[in-house]
N, C-alpha and C positions, 0 to 999 in steps of 0.2 A: 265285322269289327275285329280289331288285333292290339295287340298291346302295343302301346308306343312312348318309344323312349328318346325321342327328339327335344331340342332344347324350347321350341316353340309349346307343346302339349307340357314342358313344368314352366315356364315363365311367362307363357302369351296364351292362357287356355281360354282367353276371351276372342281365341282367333278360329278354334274349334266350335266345331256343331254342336250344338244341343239338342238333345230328345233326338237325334237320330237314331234310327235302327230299332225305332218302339214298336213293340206289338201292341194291335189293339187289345188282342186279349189281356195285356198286361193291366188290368185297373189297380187305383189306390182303392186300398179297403182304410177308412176314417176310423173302424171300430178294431180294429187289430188288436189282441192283446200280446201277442208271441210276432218271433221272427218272421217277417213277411219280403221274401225279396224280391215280390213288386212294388210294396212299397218302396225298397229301398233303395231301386230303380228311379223312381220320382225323386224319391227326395236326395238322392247323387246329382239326379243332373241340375236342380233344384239347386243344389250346394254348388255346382257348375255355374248357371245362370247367374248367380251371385257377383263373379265377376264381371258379369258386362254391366255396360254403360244401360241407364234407364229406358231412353229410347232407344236402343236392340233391343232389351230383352222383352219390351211389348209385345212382339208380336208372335214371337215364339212363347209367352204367357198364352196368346190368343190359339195359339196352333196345341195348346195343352188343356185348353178351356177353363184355366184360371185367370180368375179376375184381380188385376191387383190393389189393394187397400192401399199400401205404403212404401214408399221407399226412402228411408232412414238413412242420411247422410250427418254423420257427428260434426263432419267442418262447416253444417250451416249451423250447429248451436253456439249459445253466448260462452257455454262453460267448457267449449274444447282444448280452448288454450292452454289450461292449467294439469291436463291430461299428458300420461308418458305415452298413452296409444291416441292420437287426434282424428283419426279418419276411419272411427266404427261405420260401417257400412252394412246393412240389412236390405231383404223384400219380407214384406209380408201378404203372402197371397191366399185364396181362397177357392174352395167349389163350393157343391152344395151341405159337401158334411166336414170339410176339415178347414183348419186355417193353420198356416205353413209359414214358421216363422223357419228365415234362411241368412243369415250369416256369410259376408265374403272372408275369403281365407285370406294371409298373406300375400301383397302383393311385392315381391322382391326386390323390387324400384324405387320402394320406401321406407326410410332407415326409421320413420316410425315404428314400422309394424316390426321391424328387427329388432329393435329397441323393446318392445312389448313382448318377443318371442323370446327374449334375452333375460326381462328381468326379475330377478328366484327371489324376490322378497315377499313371505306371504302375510296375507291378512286375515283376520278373523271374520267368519261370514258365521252371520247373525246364527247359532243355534246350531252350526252344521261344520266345524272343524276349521281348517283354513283351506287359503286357496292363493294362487300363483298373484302376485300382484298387478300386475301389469293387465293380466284377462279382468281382474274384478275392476278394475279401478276402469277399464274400459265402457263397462256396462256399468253409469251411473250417471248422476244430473241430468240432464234434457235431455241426453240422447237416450237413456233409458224411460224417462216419465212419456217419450213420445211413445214409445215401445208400446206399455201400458195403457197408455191411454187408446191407441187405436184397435188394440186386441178387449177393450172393455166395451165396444160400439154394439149397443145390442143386437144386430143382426151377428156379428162373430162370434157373441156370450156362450150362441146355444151349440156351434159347431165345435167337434173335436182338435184339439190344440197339439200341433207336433213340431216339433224345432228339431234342425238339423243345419248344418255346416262343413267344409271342409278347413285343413292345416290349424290356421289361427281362427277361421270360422267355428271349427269343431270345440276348441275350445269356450268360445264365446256362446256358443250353441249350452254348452256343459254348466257355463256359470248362467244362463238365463234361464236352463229349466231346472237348477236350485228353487231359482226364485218362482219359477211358474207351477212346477209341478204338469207337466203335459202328458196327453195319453202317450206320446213318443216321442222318444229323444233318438235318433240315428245319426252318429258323428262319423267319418270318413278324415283318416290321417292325423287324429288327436292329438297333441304331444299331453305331458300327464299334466292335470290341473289343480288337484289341490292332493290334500294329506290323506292316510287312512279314515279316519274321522267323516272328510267331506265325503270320500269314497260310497263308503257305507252306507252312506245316507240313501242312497240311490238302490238300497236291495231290494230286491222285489218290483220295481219300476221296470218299465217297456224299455228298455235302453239296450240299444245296440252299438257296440262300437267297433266300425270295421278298417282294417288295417292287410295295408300290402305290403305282404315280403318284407324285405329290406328297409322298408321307409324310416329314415334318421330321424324322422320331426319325431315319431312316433316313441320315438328312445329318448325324450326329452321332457323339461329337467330329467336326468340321472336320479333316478328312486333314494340313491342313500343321499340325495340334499333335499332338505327341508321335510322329508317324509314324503316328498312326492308319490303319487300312487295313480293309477287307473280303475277307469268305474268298469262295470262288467258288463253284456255280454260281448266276449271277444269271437269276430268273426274273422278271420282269416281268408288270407288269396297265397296262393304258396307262388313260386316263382313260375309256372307255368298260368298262372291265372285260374287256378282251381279252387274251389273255396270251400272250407274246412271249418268247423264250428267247435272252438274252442281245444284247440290240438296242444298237445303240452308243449312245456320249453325246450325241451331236447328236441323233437321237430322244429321248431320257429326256429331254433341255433342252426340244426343242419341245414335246410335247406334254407337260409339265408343267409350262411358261409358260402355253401357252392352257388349260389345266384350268383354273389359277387365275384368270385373269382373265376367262372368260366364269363361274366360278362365282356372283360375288355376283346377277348379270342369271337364269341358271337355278334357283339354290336359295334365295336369298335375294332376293324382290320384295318382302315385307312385315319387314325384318330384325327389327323391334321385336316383331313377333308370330310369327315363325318358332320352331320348335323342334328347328331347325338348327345345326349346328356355324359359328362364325361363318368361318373359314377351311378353305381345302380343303386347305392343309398339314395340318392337326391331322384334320378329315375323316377325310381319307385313311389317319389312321393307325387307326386299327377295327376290330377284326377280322374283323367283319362283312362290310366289303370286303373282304379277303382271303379269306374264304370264300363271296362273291359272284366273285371272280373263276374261282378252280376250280372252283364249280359251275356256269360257265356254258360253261369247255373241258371240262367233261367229259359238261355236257349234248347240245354237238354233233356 
């Protein structure tokens, strides 16, 4: 596995492999309470599978040996219409001890989701600060009571509950485990979602939140609008794909100054016939590299 910064691995990752390159040693552990980056291996590529189409991702569900419960599509409810985000998209899948709710991120081809990644207006979430509007107002009416309801079927009640997503997934991942409270939240490519307030909320909860290099979603909303903030724990991928737990800002700034500026000289010599991402902000945001970075901590 290698990092890749092709225009296909940020806008078509539904054309890429999933769960390639798995060790079997690599198991999810369902009772986790700390950092686990086998877990978070699953639930990357997990965040990955999200953007394929239902029948693909059968059977690579089958080749991971989860079973799937639900696939949550918002343009078949009555109440999507009236939504600034219309096309939430989820799995929710299963083994014997966890149940994995997953979240599709952004897909770039529809000015929906842009629209939803665009719009800074917050709202007040019951008891818990505010939060970005466009992400809450996504998860509600029937697309959310579906949510609920299938994660209440007593065979799911008794297994362990982790929600995870990538980009705009990650978010949606953030505003559903408000509401759920899960033994884990592991979000890939965030941008920030609600206020200090909603932030806090989340102390001392399993929540990991990991972040490559460079990635611009990840710098979004800008902190001084609306009190925008990020939940904690921050895992890091520096621009070589190494991963770092919780490294101050002075690092994050260096090395993802020079990522950028020696990018165009390493990936871009021929820009007009490259099949490269033109920037290594946008690059960086792929899921592709995030699951090149935990497969290369957990290769060594």
């Amino acid at each position: 596995m290698r990092q890749n910064f092709t225009r296909d691995a940020l806008y078509h990752c539904e054309r890429l492999p999933v769960f390639s390159e798995h060790d079997p040693e690599w198991k999810f552990n369902a009772r986790a309470t700390e950092l686990s980056l086998k877990n978070a291996w699953w639930l990357c590529n997990l965040s990955h599978l999200a953007y394929y189409d239902e029948s693909d991702a059968l059977p690579i569900l089958q080749r991971m040996q989860l079973t799937l419960e639900a696939f949550i599509d918002d343009r078949q409810e009555q109440d999507s219409f009236g939504k600034l985000i219309k096309d939430t998209q989820a799995y929710i899948v299963a083994n014997d001890d966890a149940v994995i709710l997953t979240f599709r991120g952004t897909e770039p081809d529809q000015f929906k989701d842009v629209l939803a990644d665009a719009y800074l207006h917050p709202l007040e979430f019951p008891g818990k600060g505010k939060v970005h509007g466009g992400f809450y107002g996504a998860l509600s009416g029937d697309c959310w009571e579906r949510i609920v309801s299938v994660l209440q079927r007593p065979h799911l009640q008794t297994k362990m509950l982790w929600i995870t997503g990538h980009s705009l997934g990650a978010a949606l991942a953030t505003v559903a485990a408000a509401h759920l409270n899960p033994h884990g939240l592991y979000t890939f490519a965030s941008p920030r979602v609600g206020d200090s307030v909603f932030c806090a909320s989340f102390a001392g909860s399993n929540s990991q939140r990991f972040v490559n290099c460079s990635d611009l979603v990840t710098r979004v909303p800008l902190k001084d609008i609306m009190d925008y903030q990020h939940i904690e724990t921050l895992q890091y991928f520096t621009a070589a794909g190494d991963w770092l737990e919780n490294p101050d800002a002075r690092f994050i700034q260096r090395d993802s100054t020079k990522a950028r500026l020696l990018y165009p000289f390493t990936q871009l010599p021929i820009p007009f016939f490259s099949q490269k991402v033109a920037f290594r902000r946008l690059a960086d945001h792929s899921i592709a590299n995030y699951l090149y970075g935990i497969w290369k901590a957990l290769s060594k």
